[in-house]
C-alpha positions in Angstrom: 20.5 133.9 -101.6 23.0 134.4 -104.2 23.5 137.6 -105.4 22.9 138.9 -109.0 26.2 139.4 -111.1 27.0 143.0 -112.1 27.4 142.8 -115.4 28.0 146.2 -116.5 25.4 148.0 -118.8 28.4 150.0 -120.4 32.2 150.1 -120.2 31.7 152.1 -117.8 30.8 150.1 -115.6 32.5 148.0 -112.6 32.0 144.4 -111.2 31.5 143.8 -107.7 31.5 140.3 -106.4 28.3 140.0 -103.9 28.9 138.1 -100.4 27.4 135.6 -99.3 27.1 135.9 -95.6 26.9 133.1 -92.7 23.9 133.2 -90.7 23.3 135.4 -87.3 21.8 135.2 -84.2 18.2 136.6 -83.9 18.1 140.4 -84.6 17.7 142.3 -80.8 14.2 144.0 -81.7 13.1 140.7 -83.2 9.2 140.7 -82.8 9.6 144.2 -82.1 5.8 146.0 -82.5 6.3 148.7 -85.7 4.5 152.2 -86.0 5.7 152.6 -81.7 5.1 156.7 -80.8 8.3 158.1 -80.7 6.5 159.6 -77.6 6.8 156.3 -75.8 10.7 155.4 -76.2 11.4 155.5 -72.6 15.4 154.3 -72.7 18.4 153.9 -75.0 17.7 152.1 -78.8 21.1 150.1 -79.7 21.8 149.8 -83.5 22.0 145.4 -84.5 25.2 145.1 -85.8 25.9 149.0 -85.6 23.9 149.6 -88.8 20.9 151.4 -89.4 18.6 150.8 -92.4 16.5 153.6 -93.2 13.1 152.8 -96.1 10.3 154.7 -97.1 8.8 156.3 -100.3 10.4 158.4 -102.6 10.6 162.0 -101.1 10.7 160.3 -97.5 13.7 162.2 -97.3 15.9 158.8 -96.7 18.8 160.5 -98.2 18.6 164.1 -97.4 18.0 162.3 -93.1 20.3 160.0 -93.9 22.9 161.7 -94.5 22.3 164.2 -91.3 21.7 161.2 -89.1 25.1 159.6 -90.5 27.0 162.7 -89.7 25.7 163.2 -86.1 26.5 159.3 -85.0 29.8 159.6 -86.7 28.7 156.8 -89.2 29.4 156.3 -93.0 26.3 157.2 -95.1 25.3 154.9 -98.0 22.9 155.2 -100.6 21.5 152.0 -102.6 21.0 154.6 -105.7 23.9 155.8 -105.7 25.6 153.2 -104.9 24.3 151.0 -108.1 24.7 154.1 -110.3 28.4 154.3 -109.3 28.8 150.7 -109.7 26.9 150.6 -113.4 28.1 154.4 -114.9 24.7 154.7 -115.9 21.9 156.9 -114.0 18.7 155.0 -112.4 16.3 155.9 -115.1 18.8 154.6 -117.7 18.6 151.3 -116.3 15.0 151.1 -116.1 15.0 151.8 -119.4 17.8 149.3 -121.0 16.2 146.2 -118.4 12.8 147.2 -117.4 11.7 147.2 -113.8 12.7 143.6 -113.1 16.1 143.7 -114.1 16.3 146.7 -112.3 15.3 145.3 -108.4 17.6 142.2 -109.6 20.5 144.5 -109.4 19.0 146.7 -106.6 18.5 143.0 -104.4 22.1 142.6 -105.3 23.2 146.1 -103.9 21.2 145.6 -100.6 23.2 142.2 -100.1 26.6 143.7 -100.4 25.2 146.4 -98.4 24.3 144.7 -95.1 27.5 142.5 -95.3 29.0 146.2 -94.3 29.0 147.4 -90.6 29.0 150.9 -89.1 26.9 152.4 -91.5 23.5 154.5 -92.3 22.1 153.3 -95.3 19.2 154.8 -97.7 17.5 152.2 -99.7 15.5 153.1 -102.8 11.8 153.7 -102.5 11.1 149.9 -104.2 13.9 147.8 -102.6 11.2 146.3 -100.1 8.9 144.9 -102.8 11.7 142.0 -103.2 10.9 139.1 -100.2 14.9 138.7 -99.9 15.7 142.3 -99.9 13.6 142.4 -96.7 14.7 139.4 -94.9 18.7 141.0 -95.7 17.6 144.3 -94.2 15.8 143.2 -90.9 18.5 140.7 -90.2 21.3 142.6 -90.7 20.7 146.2 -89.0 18.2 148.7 -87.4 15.4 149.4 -89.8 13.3 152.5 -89.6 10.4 152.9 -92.0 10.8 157.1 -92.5 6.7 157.4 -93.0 5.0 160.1 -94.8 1.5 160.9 -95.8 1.0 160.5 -100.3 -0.2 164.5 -100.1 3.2 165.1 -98.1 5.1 162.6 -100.6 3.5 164.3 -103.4 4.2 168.0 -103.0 8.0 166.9 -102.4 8.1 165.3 -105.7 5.5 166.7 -107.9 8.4 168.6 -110.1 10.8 165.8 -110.0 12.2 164.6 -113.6 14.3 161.6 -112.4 11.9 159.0 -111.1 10.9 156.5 -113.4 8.0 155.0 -111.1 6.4 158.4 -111.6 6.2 157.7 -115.4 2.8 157.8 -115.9 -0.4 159.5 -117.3 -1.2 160.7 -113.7 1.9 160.6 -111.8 -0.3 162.0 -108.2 -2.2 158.7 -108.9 0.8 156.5 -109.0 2.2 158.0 -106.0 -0.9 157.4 -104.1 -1.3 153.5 -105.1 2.6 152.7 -104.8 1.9 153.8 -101.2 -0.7 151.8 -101.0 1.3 148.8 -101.8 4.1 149.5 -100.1 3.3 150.7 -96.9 2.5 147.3 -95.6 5.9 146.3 -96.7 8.0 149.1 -95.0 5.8 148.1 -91.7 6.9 144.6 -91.9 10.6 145.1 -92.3 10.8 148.2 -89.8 11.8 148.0 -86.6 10.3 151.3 -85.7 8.6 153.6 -87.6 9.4 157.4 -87.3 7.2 160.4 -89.0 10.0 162.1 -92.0 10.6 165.3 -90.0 14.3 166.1 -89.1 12.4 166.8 -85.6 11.0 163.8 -84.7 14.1 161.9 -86.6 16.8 163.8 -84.6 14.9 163.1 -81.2 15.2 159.6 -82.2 19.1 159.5 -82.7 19.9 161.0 -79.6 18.2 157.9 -78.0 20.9 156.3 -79.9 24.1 158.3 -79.1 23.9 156.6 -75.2 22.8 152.6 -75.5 22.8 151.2 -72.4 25.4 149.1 -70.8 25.7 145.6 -73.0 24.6 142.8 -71.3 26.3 139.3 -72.7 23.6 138.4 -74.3 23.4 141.9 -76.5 27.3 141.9 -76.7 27.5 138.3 -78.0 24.6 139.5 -80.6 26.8 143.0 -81.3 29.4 140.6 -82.4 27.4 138.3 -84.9 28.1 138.1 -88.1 26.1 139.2 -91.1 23.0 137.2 -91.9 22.9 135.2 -95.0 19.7 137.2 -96.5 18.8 133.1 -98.0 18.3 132.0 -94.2 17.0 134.9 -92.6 14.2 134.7 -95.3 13.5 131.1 -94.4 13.5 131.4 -90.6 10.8 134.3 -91.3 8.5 132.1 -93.4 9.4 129.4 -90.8 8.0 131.9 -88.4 5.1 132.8 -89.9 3.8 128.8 -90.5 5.2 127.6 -87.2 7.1 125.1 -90.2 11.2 123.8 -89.1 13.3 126.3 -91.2 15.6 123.9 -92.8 12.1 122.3 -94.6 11.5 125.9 -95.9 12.2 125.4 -99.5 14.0 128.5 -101.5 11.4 130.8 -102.6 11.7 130.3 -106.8 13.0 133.3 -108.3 
């Protein structure tokens, strides 16, 4: 999947070439079972590629956990907001003003695919970055996803005052909240490799599964070592999954 140029919005703004990664050997937790009780983790959880993907709804608290997970693995922390704000000179709800919300996740897709090229980082994606087929495919290849759940009247009385998100734009923002969770929920449960309740509690117990992995075998040390998935193929092979078809007939989903 080629990534979308940055062209900047102002002159402000920065390029930053995209990379377009070879393909990887299967993700460890491939076929991994989503929504597992933290209760029942029962050894060490090692991080693909050393990264770990965190997605959820707005007020999930991806960035606020992030950042505290980051700091206790010793990891950079990344946020896909941020990042594209940085990169643009323009905040989020400027852009979805100037290009709507499909020029927006065109530049957001873009993001994630620089993103997982990195290693040895946390990253928070934005609440919508899962909606896109070949922002998913990037993330599950490429890292550890966990899908930082949280019930819409939890959601909802985190960001009832909040000025700065433009999906909440709208005659009944409660409303909104409750059917972009509807939609999306399914999504964060098919990229996730495990899905964790957004308390610092129940996130925290989690990390410290991941501060002692267990001994690599080859196998898991020659997958450690892999190189970043091309999002294009890792998109494929999971449509080749899901029809039993050969992944080099999977045509390129049109854009």
């Amino acid at each position: 999947m080629q990534a979308v140029p940055f062209a900047p919005i102002d002159a402000r703004a920065a390029n930053s070439p995209s990379r377009n990664a070879p393909a990887a050997r299967p993700h460890p937790h491939a076929g991994a079972t989503t929504g597992v009780a933290l209760a029942r983790y029962d050894r060490s959880v090692g991080l693909h590629r050393d990264n770990l993907f965190l997605v959820g709804m707005m007020g999930a608290g991806k960035t606020t956990l992030g950042r505290q997970v980051a700091r206790r693995l010793g990891k950079r922390f990344v946020d896909a907001d941020h990042e594209m704000e940085a990169r643009l000179g323009v905040p989020i709800p400027t852009i979805f003003e100037i290009e709507g919300e499909q020029g927006f996740r065109e530049r957001e897709e873009a993001i994630i695919v620089d993103l997982c090229a990195l290693t040895g980082i946390v990253l928070a994606t934005g609440g919508g970055a899962v909606t896109r087929p070949g922002s998913r495919a990037c993330l599950r290849a490429n890292g550890t996803v966990i899908y930082l759940h949280a019930a819409p009247e939890t959601l909802w009385m985190r960001v009832r005052h909040a000025r700065h998100r433009p999906m909440l734009h709208a005659p009944n923002p409660r409303a909104r909240l409750a059917e972009l969770y509807r939609i999306r929920d399914p999504l964060y449960r098919e990229v996730a490799h495990h899905v964790l309740e957004s308390d610092r509690d129940t996130v925290m117990r989690f990390v410290r599964l991941l501060e002692s992995p267990p001994p690599a075998t080859p196998a898991a040390a020659d997958i450690a070592e892999s190189p970043p998935a091309s999002c294009d193929e890792a998109q494929r092979a999971d449509m080749a999954d899901a029809t039993g078809a050969d992944p080099a007939q999977v045509a390129r989903e049109p854009r």
